[in-house]
C-alpha positions, 0 to 999 in steps of 0.5 A, spaced: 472 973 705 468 968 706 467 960 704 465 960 698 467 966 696 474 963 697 472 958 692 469 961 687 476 965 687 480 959 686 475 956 681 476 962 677 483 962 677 484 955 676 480 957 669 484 962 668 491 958 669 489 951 665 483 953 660 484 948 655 485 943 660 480 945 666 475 944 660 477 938 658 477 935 665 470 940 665 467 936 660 470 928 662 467 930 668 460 932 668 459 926 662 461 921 668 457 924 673 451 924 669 452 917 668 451 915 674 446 921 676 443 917 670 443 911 674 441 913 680 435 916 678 433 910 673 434 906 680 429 911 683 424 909 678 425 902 679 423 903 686 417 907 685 415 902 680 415 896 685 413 900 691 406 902 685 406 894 685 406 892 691 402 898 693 397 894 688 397 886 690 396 888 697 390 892 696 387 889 692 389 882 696 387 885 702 381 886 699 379 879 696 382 876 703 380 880 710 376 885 708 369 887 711 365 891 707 367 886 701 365 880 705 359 883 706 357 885 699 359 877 698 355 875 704 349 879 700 349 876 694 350 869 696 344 870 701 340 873 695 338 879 700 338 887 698 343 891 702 342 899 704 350 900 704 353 906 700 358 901 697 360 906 691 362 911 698 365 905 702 370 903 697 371 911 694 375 911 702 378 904 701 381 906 695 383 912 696 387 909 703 390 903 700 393 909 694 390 906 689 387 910 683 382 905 680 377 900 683 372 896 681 367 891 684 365 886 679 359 880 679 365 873 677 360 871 673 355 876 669 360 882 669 356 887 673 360 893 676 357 892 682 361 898 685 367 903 683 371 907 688 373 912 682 367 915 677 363 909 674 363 913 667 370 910 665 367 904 663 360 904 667 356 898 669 358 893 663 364 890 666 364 884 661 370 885 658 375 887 664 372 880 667 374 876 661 382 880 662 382 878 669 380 871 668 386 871 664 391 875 668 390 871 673 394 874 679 399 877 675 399 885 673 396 887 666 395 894 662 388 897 662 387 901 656 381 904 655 382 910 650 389 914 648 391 919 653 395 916 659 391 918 664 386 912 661 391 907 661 392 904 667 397 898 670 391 893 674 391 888 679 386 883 680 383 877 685 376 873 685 373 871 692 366 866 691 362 863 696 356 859 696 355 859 689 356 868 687 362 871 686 366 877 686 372 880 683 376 885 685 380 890 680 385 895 683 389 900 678 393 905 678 394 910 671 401 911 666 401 917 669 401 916 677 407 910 674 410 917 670 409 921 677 416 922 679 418 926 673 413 926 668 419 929 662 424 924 663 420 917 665 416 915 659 412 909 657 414 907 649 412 901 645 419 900 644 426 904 648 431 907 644 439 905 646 439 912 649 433 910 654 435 905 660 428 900 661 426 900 668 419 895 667 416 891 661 409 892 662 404 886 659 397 885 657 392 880 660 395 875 656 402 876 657 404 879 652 409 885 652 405 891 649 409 897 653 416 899 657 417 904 662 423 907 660 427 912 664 430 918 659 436 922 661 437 929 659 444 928 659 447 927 652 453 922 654 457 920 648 463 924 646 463 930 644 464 932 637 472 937 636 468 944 635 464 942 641 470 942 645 472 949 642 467 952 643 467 950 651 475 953 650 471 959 648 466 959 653 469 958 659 464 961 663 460 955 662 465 950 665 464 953 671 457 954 671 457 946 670 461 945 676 457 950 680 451 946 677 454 939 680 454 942 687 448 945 686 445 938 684 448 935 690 445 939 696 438 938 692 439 930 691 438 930 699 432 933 700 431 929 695 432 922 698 429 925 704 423 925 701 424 919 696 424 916 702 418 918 706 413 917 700 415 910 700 413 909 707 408 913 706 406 908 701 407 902 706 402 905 711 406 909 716 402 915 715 405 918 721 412 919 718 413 927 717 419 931 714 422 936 718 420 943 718 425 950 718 431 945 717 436 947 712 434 944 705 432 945 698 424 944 700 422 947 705 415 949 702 415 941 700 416 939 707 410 943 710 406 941 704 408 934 705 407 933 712 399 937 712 398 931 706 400 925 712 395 929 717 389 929 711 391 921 710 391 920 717 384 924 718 381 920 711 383 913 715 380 915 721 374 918 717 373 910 714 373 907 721 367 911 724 364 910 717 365 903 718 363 903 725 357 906 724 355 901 718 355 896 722 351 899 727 345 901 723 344 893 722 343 893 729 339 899 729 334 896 724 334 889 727 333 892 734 328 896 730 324 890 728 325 886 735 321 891 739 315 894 734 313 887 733 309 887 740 307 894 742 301 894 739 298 887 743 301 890 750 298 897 748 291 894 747 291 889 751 293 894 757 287 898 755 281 894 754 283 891 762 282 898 764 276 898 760 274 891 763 276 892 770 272 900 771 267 897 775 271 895 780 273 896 787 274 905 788 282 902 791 282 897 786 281 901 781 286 907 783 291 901 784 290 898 777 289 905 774 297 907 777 299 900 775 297 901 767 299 908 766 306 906 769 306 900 764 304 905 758 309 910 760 315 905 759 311 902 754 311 909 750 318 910 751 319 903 747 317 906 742 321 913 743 327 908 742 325 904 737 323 911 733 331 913 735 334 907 732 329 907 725 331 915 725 338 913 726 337 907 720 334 911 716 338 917 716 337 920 709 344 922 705 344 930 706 342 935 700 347 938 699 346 947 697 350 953 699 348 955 706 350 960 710 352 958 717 351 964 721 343 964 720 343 956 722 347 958 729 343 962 732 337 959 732 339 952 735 343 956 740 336 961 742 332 954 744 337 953 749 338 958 753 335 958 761 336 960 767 340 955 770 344 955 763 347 962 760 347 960 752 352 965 747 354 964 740 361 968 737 359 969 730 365 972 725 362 979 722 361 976 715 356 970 712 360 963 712 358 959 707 359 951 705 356 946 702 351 942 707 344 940 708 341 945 713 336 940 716 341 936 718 347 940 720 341 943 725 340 937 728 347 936 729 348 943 733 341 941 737 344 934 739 350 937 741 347 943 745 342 938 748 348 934 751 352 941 753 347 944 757 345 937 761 352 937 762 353 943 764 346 944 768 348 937 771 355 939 774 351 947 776 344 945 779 344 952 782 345 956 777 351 958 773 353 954 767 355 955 761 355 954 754 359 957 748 358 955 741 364 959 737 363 959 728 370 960 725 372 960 717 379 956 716 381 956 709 377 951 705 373 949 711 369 952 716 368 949 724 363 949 729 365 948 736 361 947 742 363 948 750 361 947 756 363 948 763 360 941 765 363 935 769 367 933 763 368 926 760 371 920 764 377 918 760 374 911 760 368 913 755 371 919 750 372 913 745 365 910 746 361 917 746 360 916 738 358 909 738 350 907 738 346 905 744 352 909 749 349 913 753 350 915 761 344 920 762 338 916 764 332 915 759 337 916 753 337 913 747 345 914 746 344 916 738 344 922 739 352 923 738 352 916 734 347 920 729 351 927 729 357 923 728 354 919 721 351 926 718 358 930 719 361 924 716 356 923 710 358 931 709 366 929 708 368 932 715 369 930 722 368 931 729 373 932 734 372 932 742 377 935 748 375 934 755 378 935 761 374 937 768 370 943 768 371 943 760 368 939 754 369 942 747 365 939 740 369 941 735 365 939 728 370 942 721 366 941 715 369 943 708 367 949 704 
């Protein structure tokens, strides 16, 4: 016989021997042990409350203290000057990292809504009255109602930085219903508790004044039981030991639990390493998997947001070197030409000499232009227009400009259309650059002939990924993290954008691009949501 069946033996037999008393230590027992489930639950609560509060003062403070993108908002404002930066995309990943569900960027003074990480028709572009709460609030939390459902009542948070005679304010938040998360039928927020709700947090306005409690609500009732209650439980002596089953049963789920309690906290803290252990015994194993993709997809998102700041940073070189450059090609190119035109009647070996000399000069001075030309392309890049597009008629025409002799070019393709949302000039220019880069790569490493390179389609759930190969040298371990930065290149004559760009179109699609390289193998793999 096994464990438990042992037990459920002498459980029943313990009902049958003692109903009356069995009953009564039954109910005693269940009502203190809901007590202080009741308790430990309520303590819960309370602490995802403080982690949503400090969640929220360190995003938004961080924001206001030592952020980059802020701080150059503030820098354009004060210096009057127009800046070409997608601040509402920028600050959509800054609050989607830091965890917040609401973030707005406003002028200090006139109430503008510069930005806003989440969609601008929850108050538009008058942010006046949000203004006028934060003067108010100060540094201290405040409720935000902006209509009668929870999901348009947010808890904010917000900071002021001025500089130089402009001034921005930023207003982080989260809604009631993110505060309602762990159990959105026993946490509620009431303007007033009962005596059977415990009171977790008391909720203010911008001016101090408590307008809602968030209360914790137990589903246990835990006064004493009236006389025919405890008959009935006499009666119904089934449900006494489906209680005590229940008790164990909550028991082994509360592990699980706690084990994820606590790993959403540290989530919440930035780790976004922390995992869950998968196949374990435990009451969610589904969860467990569910949790730790979640934790990849955040890592990804953070990773996402740092190439995007790379590349912003770039682009003002790009534009500025741009500018630097252009000025003096024209005087050279036609002061170079007249002097040929000056000097045609010279000596037969002067000519020929001044003749070589000046093609030289213009040959360097047209690949000048080419790469002032790169960088205002790569400043310039419009953002993609996005329609459905099957991938399959896109992959094999990059792929037929690239085969020759010296390099054997093929494509694997699925049997059936793989559509995504893209821009399909811009996904073409990303399968040119990388098949450009992949068979001079490969045409490098086999000058006699027999290299390779394979470029591979496949359709993953909600996504879809291109992959480029080749049997080249591989990448120096010294420059894997370099090749998607602007002006990095080791091939002479390049410009070093060509994987800067592809890395900023790929982005600006919400994907990614990953490369593995080791000797004789370089894969470009670039994943793109459907």
């Amino acid at each position: 016989m096994s464990s438990l069946s042992t037990r459920v033996v002498v459980l029943f037999a313990l009902v049958a021997i003692f109903p009356v008393a069995l009953t009564a230590v039954v109910w005693f027992g269940m009502a203190a042990w809901g007590g202080d489930e009741t308790n430990r639950e309520a303590e819960l609560v309370e602490r995802h409350v403080r982690m949503l509060d400090e969640q929220r003062d360190v995003a938004v403070t961080g924001l206001c203290r030592d952020d980059l993108v802020v701080d150059r908002l503030l820098t354009s404002r004060t210096e009057d000057t127009p800046s070409e930066l997608d601040y509402d995309r920028l600050f959509r990943g800054a609050m989607r990292g830091a965890g917040l569900q609401a973030l707005w960027i406003l002028d200090s003074r006139s109430g503008e809504v510069i930005a806003a990480g989440h969609t601008n028709r929850i108050i538009g572009r008058d942010g006046s009255a949000l203004i006028r709460q934060a003067r108010l609030a100060g540094e201290q939390p405040f409720t935000l109602t902006l209509g009668e459902q929870d999901h348009q009542k947010f808890v904010a948070r917000a900071c002021t930085i001025e500089r130089g005679g402009a001034g921005v304010t930023v207003v982080g938040a989260h809604r009631f219903t993110d505060i309602r998360a762990l159990d959105p039928d026993r946490i509620l927020i009431v303007d007033e508790a009962s005596a059977r709700d415990l009171p977790i947090a008391e909720l203010a306005d911008a001016e101090g004044v408590a307008k809602a409690a968030v209360i914790w609500r137990s589903g246990i009732d835990r006064a004493v039981p009236p006389l025919f209650l405890w008959m009935g439980c006499v009666a119904l002596l089934a449900l006494g030991l489906a209680l005590l089953f229940g008790g164990y049963l909550n028991r082994w789920l509360q592990s699980s639990i706690n084990e994820l309690t606590e790993a959403a906290t540290r989530i919440g803290a930035g780790d976004f390493a922390t995992t869950l252990r998968e196949g374990q015994p435990g009451a969610f194993r589904a969860t467990a998997t569910a949790f730790n993709r979640m934790t990849r997809d955040l890592r990804n998102a953070q990773e996402q947001l740092r190439q995007t700041e790379r590349v912003a940073a770039w682009q003002e070189i790009a534009k500025r070197l741009a500018h630097e450059l252009k000025n003096p090609l024209s005087p050279i190119r036609l002061s170079i030409e007249t002097l040929r035109k000056a000097h045609a009647r010279s000596r037969d070996d002067f000519d020929a000499l001044f003749d070589e000399s000046t093609k030289t000069i213009l040959q360097e001075v047209e690949r000048l232009r080419q790469i002032v030309d790169e960088f205002s392309r790569f400043a310039r890049l419009p953002a993609p227009t996005l329609r459905e597009t099957d991938l399959r008629e896109i992959v094999p025409q990059a792929v037929s400009l690239y085969a020759s002799e010296e390099v054997a070019v093929s494509a694997e393709l699925p049997g059936h259309p793989v559509r995504a949302q893209v821009d399909p000039d811009q996904i073409t220019q990303v399968l040119h650059n990388l098949l450009q880069n992949a068979s001079d790569a490969a045409r490098k490493a086999h000058p006699n002939g027999g290299g390779r390179v394979r470029v591979t389609l496949e359709e993953m759930l909600h996504e879809v990924r291109v992959r480029v190969e080749d049997n080249g040298a591989g990448i120096p371990d010294d420059q894997a993290d370099l090749i998607f930065e602007p002006y990095f290149t080791d091939k002479k004559g390049g410009t070093g954008l060509g994987l800067a760009i592809t890395s900023r179109i790929v982005t600006e699609h919400r994907g990614r691009i990953d490369v593995e390289s080791r000797p004789g193998k370089t894969t470009f793999t670039v994943t793109l949501p459907q």
